[in-house]
N, C-alpha and C positions, 0 to 999 in steps of 0.2 A: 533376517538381516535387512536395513534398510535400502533402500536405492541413493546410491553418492553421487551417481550423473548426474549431470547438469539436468536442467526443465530446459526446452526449448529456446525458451526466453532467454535466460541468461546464459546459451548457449552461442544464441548470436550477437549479444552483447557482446560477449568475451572476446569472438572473434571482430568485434567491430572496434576493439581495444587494442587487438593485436593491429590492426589492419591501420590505425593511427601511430602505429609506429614508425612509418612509414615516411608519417608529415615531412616536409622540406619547411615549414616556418616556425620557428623555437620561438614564437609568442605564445602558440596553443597547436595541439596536438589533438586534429580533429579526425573518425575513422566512422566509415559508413559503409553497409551490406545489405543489399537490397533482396528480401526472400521471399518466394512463393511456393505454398506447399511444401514447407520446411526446405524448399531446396535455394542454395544461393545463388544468385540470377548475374550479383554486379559487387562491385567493392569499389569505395574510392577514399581518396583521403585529400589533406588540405596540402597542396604545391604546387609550383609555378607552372606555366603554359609547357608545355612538351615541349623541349628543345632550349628553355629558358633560363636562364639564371637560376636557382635556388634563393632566396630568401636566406639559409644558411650560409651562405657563400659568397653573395653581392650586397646582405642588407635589403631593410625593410620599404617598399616604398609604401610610404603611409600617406593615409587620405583623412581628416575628420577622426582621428585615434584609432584608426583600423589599417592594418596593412592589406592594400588591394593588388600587391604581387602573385596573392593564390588564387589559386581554383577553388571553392569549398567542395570538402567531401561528398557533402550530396550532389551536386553538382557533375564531380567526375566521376560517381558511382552511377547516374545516368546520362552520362556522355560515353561512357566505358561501354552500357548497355546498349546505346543507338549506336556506336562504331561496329559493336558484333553482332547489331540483328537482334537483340534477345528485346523479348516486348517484357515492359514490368509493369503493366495496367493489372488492375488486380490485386499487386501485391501489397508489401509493407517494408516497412526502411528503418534499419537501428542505427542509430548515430549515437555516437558518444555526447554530444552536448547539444540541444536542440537545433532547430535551425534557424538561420538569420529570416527575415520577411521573403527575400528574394528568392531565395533558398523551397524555404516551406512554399512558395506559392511555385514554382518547377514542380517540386513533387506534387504537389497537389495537382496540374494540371498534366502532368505521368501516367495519372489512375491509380499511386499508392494511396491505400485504403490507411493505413497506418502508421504512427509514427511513436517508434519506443525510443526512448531518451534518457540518457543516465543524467544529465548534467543541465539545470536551465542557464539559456544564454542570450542574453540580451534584451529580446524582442516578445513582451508579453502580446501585443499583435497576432500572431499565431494563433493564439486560444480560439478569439473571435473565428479569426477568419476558419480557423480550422466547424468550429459548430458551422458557421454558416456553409461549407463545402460538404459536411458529413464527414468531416476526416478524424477517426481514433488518438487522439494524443497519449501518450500511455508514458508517464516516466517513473525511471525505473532507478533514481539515484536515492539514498538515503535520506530522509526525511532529519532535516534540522530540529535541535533540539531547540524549545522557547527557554528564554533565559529565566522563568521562572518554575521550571519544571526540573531546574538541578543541573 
């Protein structure tokens, strides 16, 4: 009989899927989990400052075609970890859609070693800076079909 659990990998995908359900801004629905030694350290997802309006609730405030009412997910996946003490140097960070420049450069300078990604978004930026840091890009979204392969 085969094995039907999950592999690791898309183990904390999944839950970095569920954990975007979360979101408070119905533009995108972003979910991040930060794990070391298979174990999960931090979670966070894309909404407003603690205590603040929702995004669902008051509307977008948008900047440059970006709504800057949220926190991003990675962002409150290690804001979540420095309010509890939990260190994520070392580790690696699944986010459902990659991370913006600001974003990727926080974890980078965190000590996550990793970054698994279902979804690219935005900022080819990353790539670079990621080789130049040593940081693992890893995504993990389905591969587009070319329009001449059918």
């Amino acid at each position: 009989m085969a094995d039907k659990r999950a592999g690791w990998n898309d183990y904390f995908m999944n839950i970095a899927e569920q954990v975007a359900t979360r979101s408070t801004c119905d533009r995108k629905h972003i979910g991040a989990v930060i794990v070391r030694d298979r174990t999960i350290l931090s979670t966070g997802y894309n909404g407003s400052l603690r205590g603040s309006p929702h995004c669902d609730d008051a509307g977008h405030d948008m900047e440059n075609g970006h709504c800057v009412r949220t926190v991003h997910a990675e962002a409150n996946a290690v804001a979540q970890s420095a309010k509890h003490g939990v260190r994520i140097d070392e580790s690696e960070i699944y986010v459902t859609a990659s991370p913006c420049l600001a974003c990727f450069k926080l974890v980078a300078n965190c000590g996550i070693r990793t970054v698994y990604f279902k979804e690219f978004y935005r900022d080819e930026r990353i790539t670079e800076y990621a080789k130049q840091a040593g940081i693992k890009l890893v995504f993990m979204g389905e591969k587009k079909k070319n329009r001449d392969e059918g």
